[in-house]
C-alpha positions as CSV (number, residue, x, y, z in Angstrom):
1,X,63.2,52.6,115.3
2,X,66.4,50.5,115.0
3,X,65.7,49.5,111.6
4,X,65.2,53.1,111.1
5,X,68.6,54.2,111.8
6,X,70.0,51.1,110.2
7,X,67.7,51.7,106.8
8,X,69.0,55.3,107.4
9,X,72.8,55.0,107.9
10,X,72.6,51.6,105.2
11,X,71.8,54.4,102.0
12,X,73.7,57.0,103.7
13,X,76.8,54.4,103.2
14,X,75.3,53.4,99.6
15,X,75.1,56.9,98.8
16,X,78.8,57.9,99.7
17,X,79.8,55.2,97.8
18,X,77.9,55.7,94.6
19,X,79.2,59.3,94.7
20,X,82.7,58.6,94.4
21,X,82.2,57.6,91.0
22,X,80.5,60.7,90.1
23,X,83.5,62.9,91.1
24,X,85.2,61.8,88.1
25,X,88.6,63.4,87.7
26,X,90.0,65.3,91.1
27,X,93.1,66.2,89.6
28,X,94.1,68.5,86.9
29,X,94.2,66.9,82.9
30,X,97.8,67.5,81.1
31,X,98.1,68.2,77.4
32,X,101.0,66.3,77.3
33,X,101.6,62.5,77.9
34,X,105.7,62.5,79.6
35,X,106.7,66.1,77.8
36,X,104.7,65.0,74.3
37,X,101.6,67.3,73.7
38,X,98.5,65.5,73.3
39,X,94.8,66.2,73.0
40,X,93.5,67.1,76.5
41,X,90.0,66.8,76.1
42,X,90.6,63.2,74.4
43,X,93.2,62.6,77.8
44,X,90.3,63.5,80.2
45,X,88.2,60.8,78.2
46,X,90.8,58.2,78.7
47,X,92.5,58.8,82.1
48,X,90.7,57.1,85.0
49,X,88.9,59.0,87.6
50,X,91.0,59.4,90.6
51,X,92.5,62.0,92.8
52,X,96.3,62.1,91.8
53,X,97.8,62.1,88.6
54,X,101.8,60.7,88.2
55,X,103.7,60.3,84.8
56,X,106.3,58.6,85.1
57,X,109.0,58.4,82.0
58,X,111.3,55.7,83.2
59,X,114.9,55.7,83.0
60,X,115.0,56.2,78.8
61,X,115.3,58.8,76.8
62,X,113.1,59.2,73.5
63,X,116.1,58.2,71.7
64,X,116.4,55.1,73.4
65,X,112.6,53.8,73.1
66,X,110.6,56.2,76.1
67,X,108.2,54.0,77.9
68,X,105.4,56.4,79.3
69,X,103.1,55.5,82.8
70,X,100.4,57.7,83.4
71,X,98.9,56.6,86.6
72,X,96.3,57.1,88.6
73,X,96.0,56.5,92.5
74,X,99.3,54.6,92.1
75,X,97.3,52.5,88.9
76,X,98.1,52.1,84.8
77,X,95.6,54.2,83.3
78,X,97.5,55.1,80.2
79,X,101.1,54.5,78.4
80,X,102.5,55.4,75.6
81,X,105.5,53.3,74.5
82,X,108.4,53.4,71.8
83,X,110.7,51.0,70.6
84,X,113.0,51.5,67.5
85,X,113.0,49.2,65.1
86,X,115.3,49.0,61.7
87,X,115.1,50.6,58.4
88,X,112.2,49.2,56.5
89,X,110.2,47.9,59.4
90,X,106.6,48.9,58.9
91,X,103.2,48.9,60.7
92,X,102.3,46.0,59.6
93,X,105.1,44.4,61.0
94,X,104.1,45.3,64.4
95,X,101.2,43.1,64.2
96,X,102.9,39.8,62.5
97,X,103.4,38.7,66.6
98,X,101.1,41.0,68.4
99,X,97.3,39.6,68.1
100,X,94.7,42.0,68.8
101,X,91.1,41.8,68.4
102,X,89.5,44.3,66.1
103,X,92.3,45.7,64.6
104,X,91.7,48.9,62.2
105,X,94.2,50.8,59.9
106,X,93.2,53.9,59.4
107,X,94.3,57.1,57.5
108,X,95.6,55.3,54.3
109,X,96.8,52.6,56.4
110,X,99.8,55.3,58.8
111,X,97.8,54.4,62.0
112,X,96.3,50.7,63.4
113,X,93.8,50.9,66.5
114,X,92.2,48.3,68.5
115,X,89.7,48.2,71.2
116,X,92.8,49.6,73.6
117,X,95.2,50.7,71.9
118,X,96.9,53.6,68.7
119,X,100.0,52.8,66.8
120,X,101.9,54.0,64.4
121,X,105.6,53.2,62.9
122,X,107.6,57.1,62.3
123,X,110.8,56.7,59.9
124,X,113.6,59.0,61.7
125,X,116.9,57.7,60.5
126,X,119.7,59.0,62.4
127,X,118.6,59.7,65.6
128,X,118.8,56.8,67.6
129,X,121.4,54.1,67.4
130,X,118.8,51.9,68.0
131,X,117.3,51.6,65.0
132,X,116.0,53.9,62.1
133,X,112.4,53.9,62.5
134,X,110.5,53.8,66.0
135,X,106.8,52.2,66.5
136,X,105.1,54.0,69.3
137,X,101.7,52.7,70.9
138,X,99.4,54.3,73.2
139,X,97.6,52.1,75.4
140,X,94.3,52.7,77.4
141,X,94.9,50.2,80.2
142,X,91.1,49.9,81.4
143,X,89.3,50.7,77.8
144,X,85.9,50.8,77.4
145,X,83.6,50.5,74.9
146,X,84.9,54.5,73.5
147,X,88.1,53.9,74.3
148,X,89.6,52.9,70.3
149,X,87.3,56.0,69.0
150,X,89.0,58.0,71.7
151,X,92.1,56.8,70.5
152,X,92.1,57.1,67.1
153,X,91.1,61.0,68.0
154,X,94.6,61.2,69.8
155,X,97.0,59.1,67.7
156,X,97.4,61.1,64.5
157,X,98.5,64.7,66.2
158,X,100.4,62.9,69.1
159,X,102.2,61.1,66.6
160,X,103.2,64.3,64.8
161,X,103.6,66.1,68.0
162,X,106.4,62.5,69.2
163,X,107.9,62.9,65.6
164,X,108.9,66.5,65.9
165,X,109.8,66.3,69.6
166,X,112.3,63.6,68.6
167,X,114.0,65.7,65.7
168,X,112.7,63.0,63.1
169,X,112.9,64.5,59.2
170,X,109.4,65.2,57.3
């Protein structure tokens, strides 16, 4: 009888723990990623499961180089992250010092992915005094085997979307 109860209670325990992982996401998805608009259904995809969602901007301002948390339960999940850079400075250039496995331009060669990450490098002279062009990256902190695919879905209109927010010429 004891093993019974113990059998009983053992995939009771096994059972409440498998089921957390089939909850997925307990908290609402934005469409934005810190005040950008982004691709919500591509979002869901990426974002951890979890029960609370925090963004977290940081102290900059997109004219300074906006560095992006989206956590979940207090963790990474996603960032996106800007830095501006000088006149002239292109994609390419990103990845002279910055090794990534599996890097892919796509789109004529405007965006690079990798397993975990989207970038692309806007011109928008006259905006920031920190440069003339500004390289933003969005990173999937715990990728998976979707996550560039997923990626590559989000870049090209959140890039738009990060252009236009910041006031950038077309």
């Amino acid at each position: 009888m004891q093993r019974l109860v113990a059998t009983a209670f053992l995939v009771t325990m096994l059972t409440a723990c498998g089921s957390s992982d089939d909850q997925g996401l307990s908290y609402p998805v934005p469409d934005n990623i810190c005040g950008i608009p982004a691709d919500r259904e591509v979002l869901e995809n990426l974002l951890d499961d979890g029960d609370m969602l925090e963004q977290d901007s940081g102290y900059f301002t997109l004219e300074e180089g906006q560095f992006c948390h989206m956590y979940v339960d207090g963790n990474d999940s996603v960032v996106s992250d800007a830095t501006w850079r000088e006149s002239g400075y292109e994609l390419r250039d990103l990845f002279e010092t910055y090794d990534v496995k599996g890097l892919r331009y796509f789109e004529r060669g405007k965006y690079a992915s990798w397993n975990f990450g989207v970038a692309t490098v806007i011109p928008c002279p006259g905006v920031s005094e920190k440069g003339d062009a500004v390289s933003v990256q969005v990173n999937d902190l715990r990728w998976n085997r979707d996550s560039q695919a997923q990626l590559e879905k989000l870049g090209p209109a959140y890039f738009d979307a990060y252009k236009k927010k910041l006031g950038c010429r077309p």
